[in-house]
C-alpha positions in Angstrom: 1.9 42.5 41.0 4.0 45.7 40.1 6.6 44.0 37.7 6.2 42.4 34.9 8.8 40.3 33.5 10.2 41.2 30.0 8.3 37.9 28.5 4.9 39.3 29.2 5.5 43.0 29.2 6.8 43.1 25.5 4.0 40.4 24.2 3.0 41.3 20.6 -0.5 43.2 20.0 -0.5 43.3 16.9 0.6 41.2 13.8 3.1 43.9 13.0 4.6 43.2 16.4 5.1 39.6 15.8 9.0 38.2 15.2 9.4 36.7 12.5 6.7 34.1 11.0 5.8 36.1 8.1 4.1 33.5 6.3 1.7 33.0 8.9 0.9 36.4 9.6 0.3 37.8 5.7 -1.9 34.6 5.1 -3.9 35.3 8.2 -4.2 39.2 7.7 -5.5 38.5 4.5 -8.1 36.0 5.5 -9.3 39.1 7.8 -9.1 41.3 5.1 -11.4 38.7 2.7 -13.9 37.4 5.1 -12.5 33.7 5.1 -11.1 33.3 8.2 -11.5 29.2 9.6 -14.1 28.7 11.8 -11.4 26.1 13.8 -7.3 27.1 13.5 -4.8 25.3 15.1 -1.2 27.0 15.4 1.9 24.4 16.1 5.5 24.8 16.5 8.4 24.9 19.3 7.9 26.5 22.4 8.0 30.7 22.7 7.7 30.9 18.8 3.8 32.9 19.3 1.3 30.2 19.2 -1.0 31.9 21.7 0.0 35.1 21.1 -1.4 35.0 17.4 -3.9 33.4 19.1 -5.0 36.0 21.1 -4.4 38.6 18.4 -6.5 36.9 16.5 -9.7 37.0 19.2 -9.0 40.6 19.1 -9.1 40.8 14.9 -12.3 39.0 14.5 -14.2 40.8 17.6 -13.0 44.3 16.1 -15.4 46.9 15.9 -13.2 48.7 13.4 -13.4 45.2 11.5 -11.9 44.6 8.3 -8.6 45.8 9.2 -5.3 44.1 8.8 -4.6 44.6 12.9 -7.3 45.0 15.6 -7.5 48.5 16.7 -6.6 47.8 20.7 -8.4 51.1 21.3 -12.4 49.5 21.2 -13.8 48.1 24.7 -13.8 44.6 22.7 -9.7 44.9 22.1 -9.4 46.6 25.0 -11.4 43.9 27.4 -9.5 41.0 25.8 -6.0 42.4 26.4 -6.5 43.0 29.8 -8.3 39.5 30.1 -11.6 40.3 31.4 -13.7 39.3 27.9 -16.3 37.2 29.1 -16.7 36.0 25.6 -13.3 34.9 25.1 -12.6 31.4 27.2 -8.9 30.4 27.2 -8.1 27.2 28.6 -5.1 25.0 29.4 -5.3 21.7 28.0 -3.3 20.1 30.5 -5.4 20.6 33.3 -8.9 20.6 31.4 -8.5 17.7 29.4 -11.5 15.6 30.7 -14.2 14.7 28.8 -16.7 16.7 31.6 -14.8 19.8 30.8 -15.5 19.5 26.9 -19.4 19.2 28.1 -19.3 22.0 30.2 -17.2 23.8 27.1 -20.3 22.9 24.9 -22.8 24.2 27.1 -21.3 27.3 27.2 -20.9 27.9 23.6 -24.7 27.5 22.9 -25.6 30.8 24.1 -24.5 33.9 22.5 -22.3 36.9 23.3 -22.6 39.1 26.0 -20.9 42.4 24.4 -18.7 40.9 21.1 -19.5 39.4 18.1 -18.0 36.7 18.7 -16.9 33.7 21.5 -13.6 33.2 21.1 -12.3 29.5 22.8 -8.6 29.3 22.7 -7.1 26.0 24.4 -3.5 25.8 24.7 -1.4 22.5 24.5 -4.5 21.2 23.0 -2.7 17.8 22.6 -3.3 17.1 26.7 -6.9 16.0 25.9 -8.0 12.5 26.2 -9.2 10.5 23.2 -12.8 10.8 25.3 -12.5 14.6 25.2 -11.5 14.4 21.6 -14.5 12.4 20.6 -16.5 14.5 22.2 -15.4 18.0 20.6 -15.4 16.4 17.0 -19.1 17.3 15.9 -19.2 20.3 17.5 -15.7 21.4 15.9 -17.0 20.3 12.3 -20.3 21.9 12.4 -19.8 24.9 15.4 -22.4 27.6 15.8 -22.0 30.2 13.7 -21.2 32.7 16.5 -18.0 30.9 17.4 -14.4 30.4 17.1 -11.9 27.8 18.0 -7.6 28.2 18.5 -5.7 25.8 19.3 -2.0 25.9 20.2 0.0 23.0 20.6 3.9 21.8 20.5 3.2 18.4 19.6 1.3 18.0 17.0 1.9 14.2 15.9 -0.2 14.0 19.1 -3.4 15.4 17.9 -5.6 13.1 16.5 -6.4 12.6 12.2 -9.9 13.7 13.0 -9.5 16.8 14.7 -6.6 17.8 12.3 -9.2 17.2 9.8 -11.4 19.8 10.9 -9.0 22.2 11.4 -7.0 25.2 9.4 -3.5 24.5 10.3 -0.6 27.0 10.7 3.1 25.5 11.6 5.3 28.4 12.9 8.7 27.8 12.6 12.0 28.8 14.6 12.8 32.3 14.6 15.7 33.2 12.6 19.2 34.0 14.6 19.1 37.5 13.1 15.6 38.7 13.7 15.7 37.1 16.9 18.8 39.2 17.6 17.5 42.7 16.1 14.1 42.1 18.6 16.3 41.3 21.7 19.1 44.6 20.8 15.9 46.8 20.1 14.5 45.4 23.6 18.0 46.3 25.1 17.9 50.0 24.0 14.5 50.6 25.0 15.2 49.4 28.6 18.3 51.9 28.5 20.7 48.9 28.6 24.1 48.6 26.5 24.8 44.9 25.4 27.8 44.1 23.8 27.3 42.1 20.2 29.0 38.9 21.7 27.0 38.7 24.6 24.4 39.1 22.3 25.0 36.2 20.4 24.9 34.3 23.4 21.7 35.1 24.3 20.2 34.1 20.8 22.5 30.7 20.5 20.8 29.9 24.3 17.1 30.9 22.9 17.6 28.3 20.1 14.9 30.1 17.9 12.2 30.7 20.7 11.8 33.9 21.5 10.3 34.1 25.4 13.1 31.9 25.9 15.3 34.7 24.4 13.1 37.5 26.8 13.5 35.2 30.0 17.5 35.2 29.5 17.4 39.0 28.9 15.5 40.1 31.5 18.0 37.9 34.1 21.2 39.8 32.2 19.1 42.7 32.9 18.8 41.4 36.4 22.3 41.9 37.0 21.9 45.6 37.7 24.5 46.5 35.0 23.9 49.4 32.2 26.7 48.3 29.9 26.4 44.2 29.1 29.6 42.1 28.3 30.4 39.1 27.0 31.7 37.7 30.4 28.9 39.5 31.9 26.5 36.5 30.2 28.5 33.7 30.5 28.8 34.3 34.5 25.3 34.8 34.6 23.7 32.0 32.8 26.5 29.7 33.7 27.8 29.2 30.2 31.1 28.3 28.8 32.6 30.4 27.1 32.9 30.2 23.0 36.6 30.3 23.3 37.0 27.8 25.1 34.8 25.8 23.5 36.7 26.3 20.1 40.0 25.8 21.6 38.8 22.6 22.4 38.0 21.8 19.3 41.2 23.0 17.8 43.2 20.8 20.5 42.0 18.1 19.3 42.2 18.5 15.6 45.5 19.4 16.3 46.1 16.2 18.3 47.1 18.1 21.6 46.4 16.6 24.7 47.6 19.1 27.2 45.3 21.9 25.7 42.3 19.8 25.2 42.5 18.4 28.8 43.2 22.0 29.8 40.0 23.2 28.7 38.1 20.3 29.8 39.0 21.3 33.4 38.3 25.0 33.1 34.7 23.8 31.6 34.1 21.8 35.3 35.0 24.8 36.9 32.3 26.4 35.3 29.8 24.3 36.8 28.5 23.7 33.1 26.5 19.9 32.7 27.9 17.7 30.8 25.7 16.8 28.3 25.0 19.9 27.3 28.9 20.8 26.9 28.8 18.1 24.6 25.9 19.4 22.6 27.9 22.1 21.9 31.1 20.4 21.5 29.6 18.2 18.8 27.2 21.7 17.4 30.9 22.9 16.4 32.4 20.0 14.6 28.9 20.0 12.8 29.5 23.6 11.9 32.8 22.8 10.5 31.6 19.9 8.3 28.9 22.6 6.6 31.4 25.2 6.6 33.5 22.2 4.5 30.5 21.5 2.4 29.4 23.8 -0.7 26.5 26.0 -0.1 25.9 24.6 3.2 26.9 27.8 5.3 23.5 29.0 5.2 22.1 26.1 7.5 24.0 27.4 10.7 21.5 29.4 13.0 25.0 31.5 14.3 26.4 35.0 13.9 28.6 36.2 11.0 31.6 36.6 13.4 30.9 33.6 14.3 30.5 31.8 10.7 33.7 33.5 10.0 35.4 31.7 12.3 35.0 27.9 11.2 35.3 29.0 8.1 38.7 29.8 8.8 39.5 27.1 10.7 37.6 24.4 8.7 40.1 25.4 5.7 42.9 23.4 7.5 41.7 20.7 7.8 39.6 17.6 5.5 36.2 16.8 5.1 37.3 12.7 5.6 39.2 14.0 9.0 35.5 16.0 10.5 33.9 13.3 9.8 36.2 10.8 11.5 36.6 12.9 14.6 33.0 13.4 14.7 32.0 10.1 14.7 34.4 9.3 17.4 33.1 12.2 19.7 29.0 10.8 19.0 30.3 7.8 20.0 32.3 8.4 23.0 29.3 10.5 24.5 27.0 8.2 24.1 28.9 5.7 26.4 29.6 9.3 28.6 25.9 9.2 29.3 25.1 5.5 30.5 28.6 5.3 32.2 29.2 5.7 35.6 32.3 8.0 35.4 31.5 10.3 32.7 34.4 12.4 32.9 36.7 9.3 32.7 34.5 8.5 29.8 34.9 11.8 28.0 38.9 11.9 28.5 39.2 8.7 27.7 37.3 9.2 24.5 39.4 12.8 23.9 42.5 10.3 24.0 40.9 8.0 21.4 40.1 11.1 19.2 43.7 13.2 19.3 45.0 10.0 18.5 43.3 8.6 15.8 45.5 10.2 13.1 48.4 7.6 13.8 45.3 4.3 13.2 46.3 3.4 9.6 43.1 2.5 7.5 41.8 -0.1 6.2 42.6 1.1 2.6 46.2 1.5 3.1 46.5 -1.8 5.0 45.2 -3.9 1.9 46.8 -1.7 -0.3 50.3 -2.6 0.9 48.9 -6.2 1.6 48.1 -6.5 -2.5 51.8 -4.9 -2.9 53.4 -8.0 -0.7 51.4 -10.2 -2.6 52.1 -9.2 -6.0 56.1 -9.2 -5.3 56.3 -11.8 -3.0 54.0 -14.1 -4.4 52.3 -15.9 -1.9 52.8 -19.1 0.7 54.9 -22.7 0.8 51.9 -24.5 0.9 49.2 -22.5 -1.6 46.1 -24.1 -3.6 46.1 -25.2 -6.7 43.3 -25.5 -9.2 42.9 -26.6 -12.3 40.5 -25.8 -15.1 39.0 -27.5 -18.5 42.5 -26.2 -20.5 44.7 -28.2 -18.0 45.4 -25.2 -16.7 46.8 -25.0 -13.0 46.2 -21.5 -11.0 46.7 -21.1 -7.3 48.9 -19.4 -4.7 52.4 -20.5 -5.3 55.6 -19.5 -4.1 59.5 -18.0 -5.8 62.9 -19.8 -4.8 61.1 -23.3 -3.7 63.2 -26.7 -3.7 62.7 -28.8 -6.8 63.0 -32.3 -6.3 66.9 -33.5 -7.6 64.8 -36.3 -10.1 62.7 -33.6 -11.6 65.7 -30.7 -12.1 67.5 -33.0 -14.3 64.2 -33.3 -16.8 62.8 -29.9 -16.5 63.9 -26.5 -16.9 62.1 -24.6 -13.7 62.6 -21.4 -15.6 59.8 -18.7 -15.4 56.7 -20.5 -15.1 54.8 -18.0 -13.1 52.7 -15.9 -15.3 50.6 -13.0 -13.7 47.5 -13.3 -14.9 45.0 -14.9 -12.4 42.6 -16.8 -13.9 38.4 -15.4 -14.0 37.5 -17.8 -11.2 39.9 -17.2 -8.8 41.1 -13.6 -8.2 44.2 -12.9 -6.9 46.1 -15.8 -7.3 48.8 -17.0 -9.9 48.2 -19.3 -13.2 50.8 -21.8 -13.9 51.0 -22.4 -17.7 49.5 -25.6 -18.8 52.8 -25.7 -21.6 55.5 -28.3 -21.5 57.9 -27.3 -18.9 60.3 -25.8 -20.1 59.3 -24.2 -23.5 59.6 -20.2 -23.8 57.5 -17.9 -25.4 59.2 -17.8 -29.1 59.3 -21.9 -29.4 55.6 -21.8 -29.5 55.6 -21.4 -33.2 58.0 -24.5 -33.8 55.4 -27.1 -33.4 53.9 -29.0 -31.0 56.2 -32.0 -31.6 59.3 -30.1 -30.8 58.1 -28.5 -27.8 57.1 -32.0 -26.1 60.3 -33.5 -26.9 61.4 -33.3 -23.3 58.1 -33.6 -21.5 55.4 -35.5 -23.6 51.9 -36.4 -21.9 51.6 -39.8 -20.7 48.6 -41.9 -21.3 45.9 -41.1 -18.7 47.2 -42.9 -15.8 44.8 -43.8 -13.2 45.7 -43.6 -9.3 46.5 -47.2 -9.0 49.1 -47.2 -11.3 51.1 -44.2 -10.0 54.0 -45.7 -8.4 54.5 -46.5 -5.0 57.2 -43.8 -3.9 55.4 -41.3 -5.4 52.5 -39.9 -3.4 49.1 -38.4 -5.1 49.0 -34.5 -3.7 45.8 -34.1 -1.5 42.6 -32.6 -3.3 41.5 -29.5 -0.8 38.3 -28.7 -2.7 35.9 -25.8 -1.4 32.8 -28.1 -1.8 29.8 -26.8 -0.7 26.1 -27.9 0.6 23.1 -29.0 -2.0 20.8 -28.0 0.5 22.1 -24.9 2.0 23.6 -23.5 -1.0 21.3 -23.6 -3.4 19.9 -20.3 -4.1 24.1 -19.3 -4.6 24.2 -22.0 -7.2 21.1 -20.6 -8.9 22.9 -17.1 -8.8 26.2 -18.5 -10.1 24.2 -20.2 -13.0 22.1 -16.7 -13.2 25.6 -15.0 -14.5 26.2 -18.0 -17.2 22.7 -18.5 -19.0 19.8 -16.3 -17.4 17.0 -18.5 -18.9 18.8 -22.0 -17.6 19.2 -20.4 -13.7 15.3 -19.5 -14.0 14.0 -23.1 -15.2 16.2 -24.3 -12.1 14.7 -22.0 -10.0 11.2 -23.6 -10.6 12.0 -27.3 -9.4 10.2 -28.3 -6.2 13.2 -29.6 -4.6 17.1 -30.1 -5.1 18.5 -32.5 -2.8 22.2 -34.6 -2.8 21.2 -38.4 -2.6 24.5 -40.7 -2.9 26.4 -39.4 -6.1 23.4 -38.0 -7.8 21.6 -34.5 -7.9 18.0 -35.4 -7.8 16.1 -32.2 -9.1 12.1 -32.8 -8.6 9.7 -31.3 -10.8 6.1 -31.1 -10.3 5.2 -29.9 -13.8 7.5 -31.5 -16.6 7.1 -28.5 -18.8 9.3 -26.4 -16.3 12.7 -29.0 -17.5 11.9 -29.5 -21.2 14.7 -27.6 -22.0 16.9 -29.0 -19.2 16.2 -32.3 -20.5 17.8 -32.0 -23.4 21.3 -33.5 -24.0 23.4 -30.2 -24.6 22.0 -28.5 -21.6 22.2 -31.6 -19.4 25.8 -31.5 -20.2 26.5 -27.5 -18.8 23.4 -28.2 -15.8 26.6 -31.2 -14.9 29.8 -28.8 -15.6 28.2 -26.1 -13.6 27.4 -28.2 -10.5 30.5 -29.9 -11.0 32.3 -26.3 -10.9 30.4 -24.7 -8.1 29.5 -28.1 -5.4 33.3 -29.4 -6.2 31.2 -33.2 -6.1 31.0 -36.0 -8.0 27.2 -35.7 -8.5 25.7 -36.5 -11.6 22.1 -34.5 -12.6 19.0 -36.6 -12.4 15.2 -34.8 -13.1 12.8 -36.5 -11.2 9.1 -35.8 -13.1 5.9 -37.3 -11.8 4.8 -38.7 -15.6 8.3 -40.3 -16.5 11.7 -39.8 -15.7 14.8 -37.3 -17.5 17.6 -40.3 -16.6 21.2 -39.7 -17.4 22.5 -38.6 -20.9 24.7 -41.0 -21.9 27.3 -38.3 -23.3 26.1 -35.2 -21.2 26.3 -36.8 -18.1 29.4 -39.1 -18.1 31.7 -36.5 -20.5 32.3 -33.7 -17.5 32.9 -36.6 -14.6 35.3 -38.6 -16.8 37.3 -35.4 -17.6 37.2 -34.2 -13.9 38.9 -37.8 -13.1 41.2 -37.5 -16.4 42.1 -33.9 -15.0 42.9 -34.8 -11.4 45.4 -37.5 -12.8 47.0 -35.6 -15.2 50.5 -36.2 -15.4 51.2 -32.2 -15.8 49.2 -31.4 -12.8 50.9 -34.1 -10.7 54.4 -32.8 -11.6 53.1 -29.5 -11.0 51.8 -30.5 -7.8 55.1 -32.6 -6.4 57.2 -29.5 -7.8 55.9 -26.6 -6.2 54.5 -28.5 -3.0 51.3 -27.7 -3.3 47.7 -29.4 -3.0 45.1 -29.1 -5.7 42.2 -27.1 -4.6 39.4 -26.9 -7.0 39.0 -28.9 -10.6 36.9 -26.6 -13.1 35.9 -28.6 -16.2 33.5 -25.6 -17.6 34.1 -23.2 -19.8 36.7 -20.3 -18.5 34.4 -17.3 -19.8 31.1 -18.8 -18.7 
């Protein structure tokens, strides 16, 4: 074969010819220089970053005859034989097509004989992570205890795929991407050495294609090189490898941060006419949003592999605009192509998610909506028909409504003045306390006494419901009860934030379940409810389920040696006044005034 393709003919010799990796190379020079180099190394990384070249290089270091040296001479017949690839003590295998377990044998039965004309036998087996688990098995003793007259490389590009035990047994060297600008400086040096004028922008095509790998990088040079030109331009590049151009790319982007349709749909089309694939337009639609949310981001410009011309320009145009509004578009674009690729018209599917994008600015959030939603509320109070609840204080909060009717018999006995006071009460958020005062009585007549301010409105005796008169109808009781059984663990939290110790002796019974009007709590150990037992805690174990199962349940301990019954005070006290409080004469009026329904009865403390 005369001609050599640009991949092969400008392979790396020597370490000083390697691109980039650094690392690797010092640490393996010095191992030459110190005696110490592995008897098994196995090199990992992307594709075209010099796995088997330092491989090879390496074969050639160790089977030097000028040997300690930092590079192998390539002037002995052993550096000489094993760059033209006629060593017959260097065996370089694929793994892919010799990953049986019979080739390993036959592998071993070489390597128990010694060299023919080097020091060494070199065995060098590329994409190493091809062999079967039999194969595997089979090299392990041999790899941990090899004759002392050979050498093992191995290469491979996925390394999660090699097993523990061979990684084991192995000196391991990851090679990384090649950097953007050393990348570039190889492929301009390359240029000028094949007599070939490339223009910086084409250039930077050719490194942003390679995507760190460097025979990838070679391969797309030597077909610009292909195109019989001496003097390379940017358009030059993008005909040839069928790219799309960087501007049009970014005046994509731009349309649609700047909400134009016309522009973005513009460029869309001129991208089909380049014959470009979809998916990968889209890589590099979404690679430029990315590089505008670093360029937003402090001290995050260094993590974009592109040119300073390049970097330059999202800078500049990343300045316009927010971090929030990247983000946003960005998430809308990752979205849209991922129903692009499983749809069956993915153009339809990109347009149509271009439309969603340009016009997501006029999309009012979530933040703004509640915002002016809390707004309403607070000057427009709330409904006609609100809750109502009403605590231990007599105290009546709910959602209650300006400017309603009031009942001709009532106006004549009570002043409806300002009754509505802002300040929501701890239990229910949002919504308005009605003052539990005489209606009627301002602010500066508190200090007159309580016998003047009840002159017009004094409490009634505790009425019960059958002696409410006939025309005058009890307002309906909407409570927000809730279930024993399936609410439980809540209950245990809402007792957690009132007494920590209380919510854990609780949290020990063996069962909680609702039979008729009683809480039944079972313990099997009568130790875990001493506590509980006790009078004064009975009594806030009943307020709190009270408060949080809105029922009429009373607490019963069920123990296996006796039983906790009811308290005569603890348990009776909080049901009575939750009766006393739904028939309130003050929270009836309340009630018939405003129109309103009484949702939930609290007879615990407020600050509990």
């Amino acid at each position: 074969m005369s001609y050599l393709v640009l991949a092969r003919k400008a392979r790396p010799q020597t370490f000083d010819e390697v691109v980039g990796q650094r690392p690797v190379v010092k640490t393996l020079q010095n191992s030459l220089m110190r005696d110490r180099v592995a008897h098994a190394i196995l090199f990992s990384g992307v594709r075209g970053v010099g796995k088997t070249t330092l491989a090879r290089i390496m074969a050639k270091a160790i089977n030097c005859e000028k040997r300690p040296a930092e590079n192998p001479c390539n002037v002995c017949e052993s550096c000489r034989t094993i760059t033209a690839g006629s060593s017959l003590d260097l065996y370089e295998i694929d793994g892919a097509s010799n990953r049986g377990i019979q080739e390993i044998r036959e592998l071993k039965e070489k390597i128990r004989f010694l060299p023919t004309s080097s020091k060494f036998r070199i065995i060098i087996i590329d994409e190493v992570h091809m062999l079967t688990t039999e194969a595997f098995n089979a090299l392990l003793k041999t790899l941990e205890e090899p004759p002392a007259h050979v050498y093992f490389m191995f290469a491979t590009t996925e390394l999660h795929k090699i097993p523990i035990t061979i990684l084991s047994r192995c000196q391991r060297y990851e090679l990384k991407r090649v950097a953007p600008v050393e990348l570039g400086r190889h492929l301009q040096n390359l240029a000028q050495a094949e007599g070939v004028q490339i223009e910086q922008g084409a250039l930077d095509l050719i490194v942003r294609e390679a995507d760190g790998s460097v025979r990838d990088g070679l391969s797309l040079l030597d077909q610009v090189f292909s195109f019989g030109e001496k003097n390379i331009h940017t358009d030059d590049v993008v005909q040839v490898l069928g790219l799309v151009s960087r501007e049009v790319i970014l005046r994509l982007t731009r349309a649609l941060l700047e909400h134009d349709s016309a522009v973005a749909f513009q460029a869309l089309e001129e991208t089909f006419s380049f014959g470009m694939d979809l998916k990968r337009f889209t890589t590099d639609l979404l690679g430029c949003f990315r590089a505008l949310i670093l360029c937003k981001i402090n001290g995050c410009d260094e993590l974009l592999d592109i040119s300073q011309s390049e970097l330059a320009l999202f800078q500049e145009l990343a300045r316009e605009y927010s971090l929030q509004t990247l983000h946003m578009q960005l998430t809308l674009l990752m979205q849209g192509v991922e129903q692009m690729r499983y749809s069956g018209q993915p153009r339809l599917a990109l347009e149509t998610t271009f439309l969603k994008v340009i016009e997501s600015h006029e999309v009012t959030s979530v933040v703004t909506l509640l915002s002016r939603l809390d707004s309403l509320l607070a000057g427009n109070s709330s409904q006609d028909n609100g809750q109502l609840a009403v605590d231990d204080k007599g105290r009546v909060s709910g959602m209650v409504k300006k400017n309603l009717p009031v009942p001709a018999e009532v106006a004549e006995k009570v002043d409806t003045g300002p009754v509505v006071e802002p300040g929501p009460l701890p239990e229910e958020p949002g919504s308005f306390a009605v003052s539990s005062e005489p209606l009627g009585q301002s602010a500066e007549e508190e200090d007159e006494g309580e016998d003047e301010g009840l002159d017009e409105v004094s409490p009634a005796p505790l009425v019960q419901s059958e002696e409410i008169p006939d025309h005058k109808q009890l307002p309906r009781i909407e409570s927000h009860q809730r279930n024993v059984r399936r609410d439980w663990m809540d209950f245990i939290a809402y007792v957690r934030e009132r007494s920590v110790w209380m919510a854990q002796d609780l949290q020990r019974a063996d069962s909680a379940r609702e039979q008729g009007e009683e809480l039944l709590l079972s313990y099997g150990d009568s130790a875990n409810c001493t506590l509980l037992c006790k009078d004064e805690n009975k009594k806030m174990i009943t307020e709190y389920v009270l408060d949080f199962f809105q029922k009429d349940l009373s607490v019963r301990f069920v123990l296996p040696d006796q039983s906790c019954g009811e308290t005569r005070e603890g348990q009776a006290s909080p049901l009575k006044e939750r009766h006393q409080l739904a028939n309130d004469p003050l929270v009836l009026m309340t009630a018939e005034i405003f129109n309103g329904q009484i949702g939930d009865i609290r007879v615990g403390s407020r600050f509990r």
